[in-house]
SEBATOR-698068 format. One record per residue: x negated, y, z negated of N, C-alpha, C, O, CB in turn. Coordinates in steps of 0.1 Angstrom, whole numbers, padded with zeros to 4 digits, always signed. Glycine has a CB too. Layout:
BEGIN
XYZXYZXYZXYZXYZ...
***
This chain:
BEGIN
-0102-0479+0068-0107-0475+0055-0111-0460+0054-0110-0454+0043-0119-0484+0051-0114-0454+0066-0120-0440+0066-0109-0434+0064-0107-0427+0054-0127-0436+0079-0101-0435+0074-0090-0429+0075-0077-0431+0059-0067-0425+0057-0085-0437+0090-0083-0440+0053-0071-0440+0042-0081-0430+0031-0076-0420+0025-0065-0459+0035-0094-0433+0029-0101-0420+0025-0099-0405+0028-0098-0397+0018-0111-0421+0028-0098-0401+0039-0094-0392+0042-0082-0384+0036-0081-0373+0031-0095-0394+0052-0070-0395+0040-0058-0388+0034-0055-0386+0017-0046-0381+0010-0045-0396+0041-0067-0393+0012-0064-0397-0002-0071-0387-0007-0070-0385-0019-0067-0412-0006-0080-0380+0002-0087-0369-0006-0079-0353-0001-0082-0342-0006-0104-0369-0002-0071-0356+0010-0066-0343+0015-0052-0342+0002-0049-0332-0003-0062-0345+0036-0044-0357+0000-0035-0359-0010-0043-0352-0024-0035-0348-0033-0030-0376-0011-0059-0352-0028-0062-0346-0035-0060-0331-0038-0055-0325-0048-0070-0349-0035-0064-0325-0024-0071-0312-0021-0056-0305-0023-0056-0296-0032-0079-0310-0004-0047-0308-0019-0030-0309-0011-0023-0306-0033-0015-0297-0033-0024-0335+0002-0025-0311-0043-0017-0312-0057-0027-0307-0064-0025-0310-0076-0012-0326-0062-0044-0296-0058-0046-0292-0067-0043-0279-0065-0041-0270-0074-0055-0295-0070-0045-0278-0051-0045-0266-0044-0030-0257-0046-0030-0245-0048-0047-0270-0028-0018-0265-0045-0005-0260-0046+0002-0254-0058+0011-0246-0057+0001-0269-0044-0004-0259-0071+0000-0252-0081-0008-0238-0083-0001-0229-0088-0001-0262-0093-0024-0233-0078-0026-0221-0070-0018-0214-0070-0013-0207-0079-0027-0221-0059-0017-0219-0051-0005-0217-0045+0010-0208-0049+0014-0198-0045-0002-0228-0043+0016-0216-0060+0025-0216-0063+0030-0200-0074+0039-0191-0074+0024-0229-0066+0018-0204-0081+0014-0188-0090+0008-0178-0089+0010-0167-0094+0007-0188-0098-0002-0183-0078-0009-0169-0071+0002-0154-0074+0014-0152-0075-0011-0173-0050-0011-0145-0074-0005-0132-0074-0002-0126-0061-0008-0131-0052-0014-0123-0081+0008-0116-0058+0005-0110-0042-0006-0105-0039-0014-0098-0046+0013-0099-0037-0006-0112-0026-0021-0104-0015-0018-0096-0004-0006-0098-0003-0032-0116-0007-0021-0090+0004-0023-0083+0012-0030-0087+0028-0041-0088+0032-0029-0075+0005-0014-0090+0035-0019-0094+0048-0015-0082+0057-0005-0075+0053-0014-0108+0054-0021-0078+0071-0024-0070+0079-0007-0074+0087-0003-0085+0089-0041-0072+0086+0001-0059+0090+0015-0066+0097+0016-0073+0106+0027-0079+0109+0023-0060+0102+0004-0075+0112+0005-0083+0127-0010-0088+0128-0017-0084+0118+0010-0072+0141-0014-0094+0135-0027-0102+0141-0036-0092+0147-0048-0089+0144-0022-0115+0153-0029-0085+0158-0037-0072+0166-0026-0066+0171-0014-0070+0172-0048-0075+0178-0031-0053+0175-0022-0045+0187-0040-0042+0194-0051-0040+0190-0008-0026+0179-0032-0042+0209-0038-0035+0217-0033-0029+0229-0021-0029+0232-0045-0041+0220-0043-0022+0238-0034-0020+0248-0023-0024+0254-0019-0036+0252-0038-0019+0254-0016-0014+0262-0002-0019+0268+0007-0027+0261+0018-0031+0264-0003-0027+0279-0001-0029+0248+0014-0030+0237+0024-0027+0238+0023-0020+0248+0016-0026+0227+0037-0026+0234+0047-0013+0229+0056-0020+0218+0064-0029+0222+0058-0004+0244+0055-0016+0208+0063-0023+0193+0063-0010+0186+0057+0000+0189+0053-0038+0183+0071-0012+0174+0074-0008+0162+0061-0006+0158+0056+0005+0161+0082-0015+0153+0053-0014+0151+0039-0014+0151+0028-0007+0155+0017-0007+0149+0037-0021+0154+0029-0001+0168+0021+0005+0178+0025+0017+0170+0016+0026+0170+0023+0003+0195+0036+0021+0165+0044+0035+0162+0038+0038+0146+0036+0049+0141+0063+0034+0162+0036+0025+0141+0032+0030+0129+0018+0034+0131+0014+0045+0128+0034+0021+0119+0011+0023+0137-0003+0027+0139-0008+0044+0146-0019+0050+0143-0007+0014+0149+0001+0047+0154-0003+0057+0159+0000+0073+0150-0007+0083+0151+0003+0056+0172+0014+0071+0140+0018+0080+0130+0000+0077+0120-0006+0087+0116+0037+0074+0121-0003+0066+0117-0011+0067+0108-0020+0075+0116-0020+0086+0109-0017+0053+0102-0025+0077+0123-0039+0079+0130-0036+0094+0132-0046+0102+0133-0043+0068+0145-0024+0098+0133-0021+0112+0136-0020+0118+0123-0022+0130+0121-0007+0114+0144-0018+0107+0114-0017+0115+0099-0035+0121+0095-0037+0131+0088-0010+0101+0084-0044+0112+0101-0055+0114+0098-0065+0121+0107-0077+0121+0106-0057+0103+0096-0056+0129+0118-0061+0134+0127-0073+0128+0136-0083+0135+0137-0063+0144+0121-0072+0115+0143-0077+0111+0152-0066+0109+0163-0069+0106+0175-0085+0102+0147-0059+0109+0161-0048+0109+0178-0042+0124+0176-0044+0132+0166-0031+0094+0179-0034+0127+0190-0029+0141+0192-0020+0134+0200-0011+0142+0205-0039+0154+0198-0018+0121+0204-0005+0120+0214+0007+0123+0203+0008+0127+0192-0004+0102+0223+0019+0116+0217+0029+0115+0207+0033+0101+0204+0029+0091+0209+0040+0123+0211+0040+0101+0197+0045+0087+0185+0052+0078+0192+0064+0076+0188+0056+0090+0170+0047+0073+0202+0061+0065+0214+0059+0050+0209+0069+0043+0208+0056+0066+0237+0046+0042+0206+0053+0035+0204+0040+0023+0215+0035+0012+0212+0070+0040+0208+0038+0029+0223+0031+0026+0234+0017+0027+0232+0012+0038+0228+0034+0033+0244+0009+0016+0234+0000+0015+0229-0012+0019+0245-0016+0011+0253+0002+0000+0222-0016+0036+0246-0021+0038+0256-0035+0044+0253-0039+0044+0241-0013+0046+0263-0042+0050+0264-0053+0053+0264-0056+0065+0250-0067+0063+0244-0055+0057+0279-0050+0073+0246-0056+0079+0236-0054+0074+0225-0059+0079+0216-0055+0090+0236-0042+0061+0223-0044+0052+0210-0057+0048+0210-0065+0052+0201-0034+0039+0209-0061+0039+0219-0073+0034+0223-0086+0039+0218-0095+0034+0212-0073+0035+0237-0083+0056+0223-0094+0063+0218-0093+0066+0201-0103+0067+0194-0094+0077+0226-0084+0068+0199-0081+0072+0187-0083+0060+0175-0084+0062+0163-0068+0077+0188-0082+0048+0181-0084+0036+0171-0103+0035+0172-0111+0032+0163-0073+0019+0177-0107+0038+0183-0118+0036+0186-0128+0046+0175-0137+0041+0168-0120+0038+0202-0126+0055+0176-0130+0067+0164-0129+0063+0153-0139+0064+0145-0123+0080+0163-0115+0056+0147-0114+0055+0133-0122+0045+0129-0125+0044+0117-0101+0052+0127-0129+0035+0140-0133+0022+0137-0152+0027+0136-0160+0023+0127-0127+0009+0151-0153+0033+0143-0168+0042+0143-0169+0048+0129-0179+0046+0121-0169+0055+0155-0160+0057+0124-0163+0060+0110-0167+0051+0100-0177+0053+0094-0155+0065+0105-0156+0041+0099-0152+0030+0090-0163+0012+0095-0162+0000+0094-0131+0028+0094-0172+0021+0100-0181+0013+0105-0177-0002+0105-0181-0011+0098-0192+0015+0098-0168-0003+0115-0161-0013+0121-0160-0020+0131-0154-0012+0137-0154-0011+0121-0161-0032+0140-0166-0034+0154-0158-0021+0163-0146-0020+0159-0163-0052+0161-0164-0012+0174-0152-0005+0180-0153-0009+0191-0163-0008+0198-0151+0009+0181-0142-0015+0194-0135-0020+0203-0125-0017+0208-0121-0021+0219-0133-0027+0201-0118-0007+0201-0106+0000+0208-0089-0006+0202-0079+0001+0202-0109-0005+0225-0091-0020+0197-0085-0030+0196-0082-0030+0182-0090-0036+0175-0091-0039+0201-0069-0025+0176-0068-0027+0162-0064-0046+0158-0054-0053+0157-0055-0015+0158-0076-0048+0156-0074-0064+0151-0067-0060+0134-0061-0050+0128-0095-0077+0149-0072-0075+0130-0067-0076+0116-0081-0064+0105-0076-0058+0095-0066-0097+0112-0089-0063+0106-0098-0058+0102-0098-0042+0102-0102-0035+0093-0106-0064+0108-0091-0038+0113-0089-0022+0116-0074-0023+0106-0072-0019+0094-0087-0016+0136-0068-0028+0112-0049-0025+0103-0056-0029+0088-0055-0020+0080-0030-0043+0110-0060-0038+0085-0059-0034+0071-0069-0022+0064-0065-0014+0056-0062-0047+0063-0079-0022+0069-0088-0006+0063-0077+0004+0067-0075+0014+0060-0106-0001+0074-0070+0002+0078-0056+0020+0079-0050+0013+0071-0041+0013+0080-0044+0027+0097-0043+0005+0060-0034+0003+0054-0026-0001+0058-0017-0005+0051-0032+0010+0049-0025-0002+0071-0012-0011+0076-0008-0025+0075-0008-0033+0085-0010-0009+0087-0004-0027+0063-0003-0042+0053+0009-0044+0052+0018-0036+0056-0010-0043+0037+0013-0056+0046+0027-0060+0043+0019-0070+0031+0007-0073+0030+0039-0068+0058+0030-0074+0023+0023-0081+0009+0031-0095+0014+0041-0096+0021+0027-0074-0011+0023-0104+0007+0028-0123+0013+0029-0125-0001+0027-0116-0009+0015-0135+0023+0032-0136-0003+0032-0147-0015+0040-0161-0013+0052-0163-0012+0039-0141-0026+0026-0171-0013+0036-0181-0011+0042-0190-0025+0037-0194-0035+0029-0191+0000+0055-0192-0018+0068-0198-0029+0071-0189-0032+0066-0178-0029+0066-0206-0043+0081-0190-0040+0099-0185-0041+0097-0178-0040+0099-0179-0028+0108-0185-0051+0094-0167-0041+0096-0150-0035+0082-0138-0044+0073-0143-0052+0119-0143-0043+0083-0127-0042+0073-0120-0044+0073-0117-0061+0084-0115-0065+0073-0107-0034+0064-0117-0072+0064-0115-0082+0071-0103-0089+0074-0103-0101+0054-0117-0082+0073-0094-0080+0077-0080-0078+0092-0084-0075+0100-0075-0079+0068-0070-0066+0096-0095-0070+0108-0099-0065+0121-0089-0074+0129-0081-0069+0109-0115-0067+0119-0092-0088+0130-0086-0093+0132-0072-0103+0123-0064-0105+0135-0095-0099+0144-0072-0108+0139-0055-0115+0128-0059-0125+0118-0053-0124+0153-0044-0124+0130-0066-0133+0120-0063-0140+0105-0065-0139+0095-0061-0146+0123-0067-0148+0106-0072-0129+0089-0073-0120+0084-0059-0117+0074-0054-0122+0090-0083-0102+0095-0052-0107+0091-0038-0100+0089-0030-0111+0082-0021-0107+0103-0030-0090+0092-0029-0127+0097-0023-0136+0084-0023-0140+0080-0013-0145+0108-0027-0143+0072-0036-0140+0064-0034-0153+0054-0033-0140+0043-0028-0145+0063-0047-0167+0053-0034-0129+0047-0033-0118+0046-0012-0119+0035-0006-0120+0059-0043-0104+0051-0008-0118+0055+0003-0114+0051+0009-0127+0043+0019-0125+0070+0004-0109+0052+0008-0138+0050+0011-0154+0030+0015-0151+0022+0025-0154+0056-0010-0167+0028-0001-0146+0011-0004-0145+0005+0007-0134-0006+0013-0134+0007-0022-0140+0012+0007-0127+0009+0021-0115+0006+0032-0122-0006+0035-0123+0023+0026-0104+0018+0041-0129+0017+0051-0135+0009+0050-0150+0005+0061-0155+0029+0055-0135+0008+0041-0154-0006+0044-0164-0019+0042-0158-0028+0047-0164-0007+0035-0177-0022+0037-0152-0034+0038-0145-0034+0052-0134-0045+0057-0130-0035+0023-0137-0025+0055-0132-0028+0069-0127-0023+0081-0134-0032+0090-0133-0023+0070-0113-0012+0086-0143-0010+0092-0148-0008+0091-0163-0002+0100-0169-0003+0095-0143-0014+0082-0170-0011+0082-0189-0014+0092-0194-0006+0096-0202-0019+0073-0199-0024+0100-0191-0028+0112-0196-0021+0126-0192-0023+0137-0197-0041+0113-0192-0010+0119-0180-0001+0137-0176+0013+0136-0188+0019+0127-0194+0008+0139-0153+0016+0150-0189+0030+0148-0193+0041+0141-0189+0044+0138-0177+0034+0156-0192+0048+0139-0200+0062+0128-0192+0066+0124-0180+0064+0113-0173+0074+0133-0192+0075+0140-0179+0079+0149-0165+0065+0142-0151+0069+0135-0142+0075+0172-0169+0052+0145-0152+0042+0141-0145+0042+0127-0147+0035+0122-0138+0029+0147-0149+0046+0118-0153+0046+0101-0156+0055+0099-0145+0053+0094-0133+0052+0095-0174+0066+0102-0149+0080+0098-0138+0076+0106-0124+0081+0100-0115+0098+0106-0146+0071+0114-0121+0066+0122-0110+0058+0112-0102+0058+0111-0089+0057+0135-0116+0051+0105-0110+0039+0098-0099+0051+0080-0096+0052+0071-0087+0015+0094-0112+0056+0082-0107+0066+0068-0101+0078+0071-0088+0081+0064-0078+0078+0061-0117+0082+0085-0091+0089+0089-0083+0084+0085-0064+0091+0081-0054+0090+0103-0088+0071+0090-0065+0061+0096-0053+0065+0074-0050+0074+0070-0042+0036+0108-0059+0060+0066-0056+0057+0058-0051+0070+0053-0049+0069+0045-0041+0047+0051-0057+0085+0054-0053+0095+0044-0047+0101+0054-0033+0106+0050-0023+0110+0040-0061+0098+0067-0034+0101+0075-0022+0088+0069-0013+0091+0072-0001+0101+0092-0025+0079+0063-0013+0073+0058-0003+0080+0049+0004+0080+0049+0017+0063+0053-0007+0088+0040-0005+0094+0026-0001+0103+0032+0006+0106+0024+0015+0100+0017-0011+0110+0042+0005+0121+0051+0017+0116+0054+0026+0125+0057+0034+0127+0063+0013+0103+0057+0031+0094+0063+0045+0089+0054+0052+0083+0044+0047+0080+0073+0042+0091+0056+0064+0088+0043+0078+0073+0043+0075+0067+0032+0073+0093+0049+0100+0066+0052+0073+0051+0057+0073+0045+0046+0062+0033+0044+0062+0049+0074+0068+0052+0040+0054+0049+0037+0040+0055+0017+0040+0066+0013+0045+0059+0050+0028+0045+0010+0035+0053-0006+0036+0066-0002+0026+0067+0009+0020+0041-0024+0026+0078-0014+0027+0091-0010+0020+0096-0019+0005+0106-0021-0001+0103-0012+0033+0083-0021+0003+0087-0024-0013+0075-0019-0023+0064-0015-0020+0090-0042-0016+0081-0020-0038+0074-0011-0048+0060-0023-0045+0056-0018-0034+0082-0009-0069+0055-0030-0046+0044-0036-0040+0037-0035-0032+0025-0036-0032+0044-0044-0038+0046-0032-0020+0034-0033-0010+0024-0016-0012+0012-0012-0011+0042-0034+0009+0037-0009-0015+0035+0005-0012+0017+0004-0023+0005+0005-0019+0052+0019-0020+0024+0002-0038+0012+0000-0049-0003-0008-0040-0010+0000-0034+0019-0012-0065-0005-0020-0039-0010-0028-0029-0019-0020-0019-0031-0021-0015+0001-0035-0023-0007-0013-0015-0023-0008+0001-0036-0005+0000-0040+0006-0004-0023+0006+0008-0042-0012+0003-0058-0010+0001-0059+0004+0006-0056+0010+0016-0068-0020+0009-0069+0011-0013-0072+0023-0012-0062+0035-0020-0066+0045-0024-0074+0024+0002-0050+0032-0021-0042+0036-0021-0035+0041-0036-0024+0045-0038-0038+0028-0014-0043+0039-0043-0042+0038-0060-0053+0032-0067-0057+0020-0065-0030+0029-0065-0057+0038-0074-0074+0037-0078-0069+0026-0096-0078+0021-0103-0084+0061-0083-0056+0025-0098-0054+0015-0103-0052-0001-0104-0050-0009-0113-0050+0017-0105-0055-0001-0088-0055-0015-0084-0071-0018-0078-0076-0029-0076-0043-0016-0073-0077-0004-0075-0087-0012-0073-0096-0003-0086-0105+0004-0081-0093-0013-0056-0095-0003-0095-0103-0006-0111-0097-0017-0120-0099-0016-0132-0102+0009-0121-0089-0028-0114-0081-0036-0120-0073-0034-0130-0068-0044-0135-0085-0044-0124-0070-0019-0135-0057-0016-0144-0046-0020-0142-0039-0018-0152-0055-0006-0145-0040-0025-0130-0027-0028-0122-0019-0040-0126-0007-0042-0124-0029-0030-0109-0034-0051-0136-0033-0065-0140-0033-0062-0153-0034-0073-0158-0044-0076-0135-0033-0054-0162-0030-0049-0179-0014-0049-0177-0007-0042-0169-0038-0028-0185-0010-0059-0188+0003-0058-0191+0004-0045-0198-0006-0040-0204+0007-0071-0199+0020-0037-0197+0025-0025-0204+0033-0027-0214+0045-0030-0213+0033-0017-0196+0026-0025-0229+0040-0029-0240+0051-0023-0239+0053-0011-0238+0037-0027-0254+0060-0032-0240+0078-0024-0238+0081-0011-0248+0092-0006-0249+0093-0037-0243+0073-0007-0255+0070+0007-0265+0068+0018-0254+0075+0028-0254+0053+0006-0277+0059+0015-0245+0050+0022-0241+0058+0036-0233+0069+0033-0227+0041+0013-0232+0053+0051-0232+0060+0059-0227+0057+0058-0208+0063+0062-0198+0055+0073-0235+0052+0055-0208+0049+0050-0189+0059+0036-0184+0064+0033-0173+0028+0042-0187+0060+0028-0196+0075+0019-0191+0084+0026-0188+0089+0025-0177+0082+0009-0201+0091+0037-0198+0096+0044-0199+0101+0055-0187+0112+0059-0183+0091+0046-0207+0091+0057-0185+0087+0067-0169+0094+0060-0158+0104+0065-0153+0069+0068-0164+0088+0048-0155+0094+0038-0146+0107+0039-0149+0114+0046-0143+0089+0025-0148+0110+0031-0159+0129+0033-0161+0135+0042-0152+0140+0041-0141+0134+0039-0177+0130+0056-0163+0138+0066-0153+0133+0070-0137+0139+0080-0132+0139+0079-0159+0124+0064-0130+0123+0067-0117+0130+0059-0109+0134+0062-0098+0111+0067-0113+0132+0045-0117+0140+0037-0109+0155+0040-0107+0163+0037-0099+0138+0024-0115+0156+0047-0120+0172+0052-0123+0173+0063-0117+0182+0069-0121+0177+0055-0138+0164+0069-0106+0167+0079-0098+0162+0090-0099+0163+0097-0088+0177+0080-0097+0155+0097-0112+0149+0109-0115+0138+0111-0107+0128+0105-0106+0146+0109-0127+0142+0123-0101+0127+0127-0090+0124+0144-0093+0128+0154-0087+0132+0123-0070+0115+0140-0104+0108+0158-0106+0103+0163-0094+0105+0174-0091+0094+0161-0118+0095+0153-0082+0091+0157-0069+0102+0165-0060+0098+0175-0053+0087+0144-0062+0115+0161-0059+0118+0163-0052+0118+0159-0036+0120+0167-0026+0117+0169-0055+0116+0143-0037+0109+0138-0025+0095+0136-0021+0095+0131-0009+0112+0143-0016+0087+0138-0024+0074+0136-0022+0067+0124-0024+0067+0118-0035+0068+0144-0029+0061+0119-0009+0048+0113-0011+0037+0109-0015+0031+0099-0015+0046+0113-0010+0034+0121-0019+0018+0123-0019+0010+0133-0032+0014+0144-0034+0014+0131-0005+0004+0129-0038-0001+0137-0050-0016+0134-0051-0023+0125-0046+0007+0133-0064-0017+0146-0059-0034+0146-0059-0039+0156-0067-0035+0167-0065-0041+0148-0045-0049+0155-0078-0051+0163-0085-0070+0175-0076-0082+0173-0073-0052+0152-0100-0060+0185-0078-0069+0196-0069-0080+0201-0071-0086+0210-0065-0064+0208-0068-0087+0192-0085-0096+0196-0095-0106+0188-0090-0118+0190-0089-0091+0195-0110-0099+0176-0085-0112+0167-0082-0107+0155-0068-0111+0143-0068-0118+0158-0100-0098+0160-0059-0098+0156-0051-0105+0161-0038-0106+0173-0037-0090+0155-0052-0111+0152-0027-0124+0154-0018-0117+0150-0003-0122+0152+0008-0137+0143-0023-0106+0145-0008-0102+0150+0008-0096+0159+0019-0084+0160+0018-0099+0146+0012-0100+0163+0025-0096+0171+0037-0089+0174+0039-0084+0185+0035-0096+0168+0046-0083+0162+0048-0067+0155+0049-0058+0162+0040-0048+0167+0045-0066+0139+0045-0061+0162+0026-0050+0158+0016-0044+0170+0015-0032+0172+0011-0054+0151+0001-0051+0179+0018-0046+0194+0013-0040+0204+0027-0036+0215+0028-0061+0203+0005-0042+0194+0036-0032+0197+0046-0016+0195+0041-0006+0200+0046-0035+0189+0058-0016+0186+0032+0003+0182+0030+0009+0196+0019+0006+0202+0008+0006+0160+0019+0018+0196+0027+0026+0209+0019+0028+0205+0003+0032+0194-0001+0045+0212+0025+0023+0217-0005+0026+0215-0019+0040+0213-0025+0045+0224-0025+0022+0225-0025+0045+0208-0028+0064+0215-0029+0062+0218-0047+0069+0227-0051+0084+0197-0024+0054+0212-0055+0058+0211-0068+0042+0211-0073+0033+0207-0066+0070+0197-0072+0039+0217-0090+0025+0211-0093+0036+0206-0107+0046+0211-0111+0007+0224-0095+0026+0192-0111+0033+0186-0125+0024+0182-0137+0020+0171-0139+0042+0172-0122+0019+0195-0146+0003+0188-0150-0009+0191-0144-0013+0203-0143+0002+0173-0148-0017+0181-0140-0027+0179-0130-0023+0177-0120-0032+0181-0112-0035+0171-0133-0013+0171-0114-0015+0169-0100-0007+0182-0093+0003+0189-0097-0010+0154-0096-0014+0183-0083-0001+0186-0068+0011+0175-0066+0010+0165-0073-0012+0185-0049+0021+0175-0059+0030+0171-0053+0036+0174-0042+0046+0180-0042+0035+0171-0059+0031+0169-0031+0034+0174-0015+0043+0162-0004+0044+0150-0004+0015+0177-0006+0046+0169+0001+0049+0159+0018+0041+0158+0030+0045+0151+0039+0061+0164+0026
***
C-alpha cells in the first residue's frame, strides 16, 4: 500500500512538473561539473583565456590545468568571495561566465531564426534603443561575432545569457516582447544579414560611465554614438 502511494504521488509530481519542463525558458548551466588540477581539456583552455583576459593568470593557454591556473582561479575566487579552493567547481565557472545554455525538450527557444531574431532585437533595446541606427546594428553585430570567438559560448543565447554579461537580462528587459514595427527588430534583421559597422568586435562600452579597468584595455577600432567598439 505504501509503496503504491508512493508511485501514485511521484505519477503526480512526474504530469505536473513536465509541462514546466516542457516550456521553461533557457537557463544557464556551468560547461562542465569542475576542472581541476592535472586536468588537460578544451575547457581548462577556456578557463585559463578567461582568467588571462582578466588578468589573474600570466601563463600560457595550453590547456593544462597547472599550478598557476590553480593560483590564478584561487585569486578570482577570493575576490568573488567564493570558497578558494583552487578548484573551479560549478560555482566559480559560472561567476567567470563559462556557461553553456540547456533546455529541456525539443530544442532551445532561440532554436530558430525567428527565435534568435526577436532574441537578439530584445538584446539591442535593452542596451542600445537610445543609440543611433548604425549603433543599434553595432551592438547586435558585437553579440553574433561573439558566437564566432572560442572565448565566447556559440549561440545568440548563450552569448546574451552569460551571467553579467548584458544588463538587459539582468534588469529583465530581455523577457519584453519587440513589436515587429520596432527599429531594434530591424537592427537585428540586418546584423543577422551580415552588416557589421564594428568591423568585428566584441566588446563595447560606453566611456562616459563605464568602471572597468579591464575594459579599456581592449583596442578601440570604432566609436558608434555612445559606445566604444573594441577587440
Amino acid at each position: 500500500m505504501k509503496m503504491l502511494r508512493r508511485i501514485l504521488i511521484l505519477v503526480v509530481i512526474f504530469s505536473v512538473s513536465m509541462p514546466l519542463f516542457l516550456n521553461s525558458e533557457v537557463f544557464i548551466a556551468p560547461i562542465t561539473d569542475r576542472l581541476e588540477p592535472d586536468m588537460e581539456s578544451e575547457d581548462v583552455m577556456k578557463l585559463q583565456q578567461r582568467l588571462k583576459n582578466w588578468e589573474y593568470y600570466d601563463g600560457k593557454i595550453s590547456g593544462v590545468y597547472d599550478f598557476k591556473t590553480y593560483l590564478a582561479v584561487r585569486d578570482f575566487q577570493k575576490t568573488y568571495n567564493l570558497p578558494v579552493t583552487g578548484i573551479a567547481e560549478k560555482d566559480t565557472l559560472t561567476a567567470m561566465g563559462l556557461t553553456t545554455v540547456s533546455r529541456w525538450g525539443e530544442a532551445y527557444a532561440q532554436a530558430s531564426r525567428v527565435s534568435d531574431e526577436q532574441l537578439l532585437a530584445r538584446a539591442i533595446n535593452g542596451e542600445a534603443r537610445g543609440e543611433p541606427y548604425e549603433g543599434q546594428v553595432a551592438v547586435g553585430a558585437v553579440i553574433l561575432n561573439r558566437t564566432k570567438d572560442p572565448r565566447f559560448p556559440k549561440t545568440i543565447a548563450g552569448v546574451i545569457y552569460q551571467p553579467g554579461a548584458f544588463t538587459a537580462v539582468s534588469d529583465g528587459q530581455i523577457g519584453v516582447p519587440i513589436d515587429p514595427n520596432s527599429t531594434v527588430l530591424k537592427a537585428a534583421r540586418d546584423a543577422l544579414s551580415g552588416w557589421d559597422p564594428t568591423n568585428g568586435c566584441v566588446y563595447y562600452w560606453n566611456p562616459a560611465t563605464a568602471t572597468s579597468k579591464w575594459i579599456w584595455s581592449r583596442k578601440i577600432v570604432t566609436k558608434i554614438g555612445k559606445h566604444n567598439f573594441g577587440i
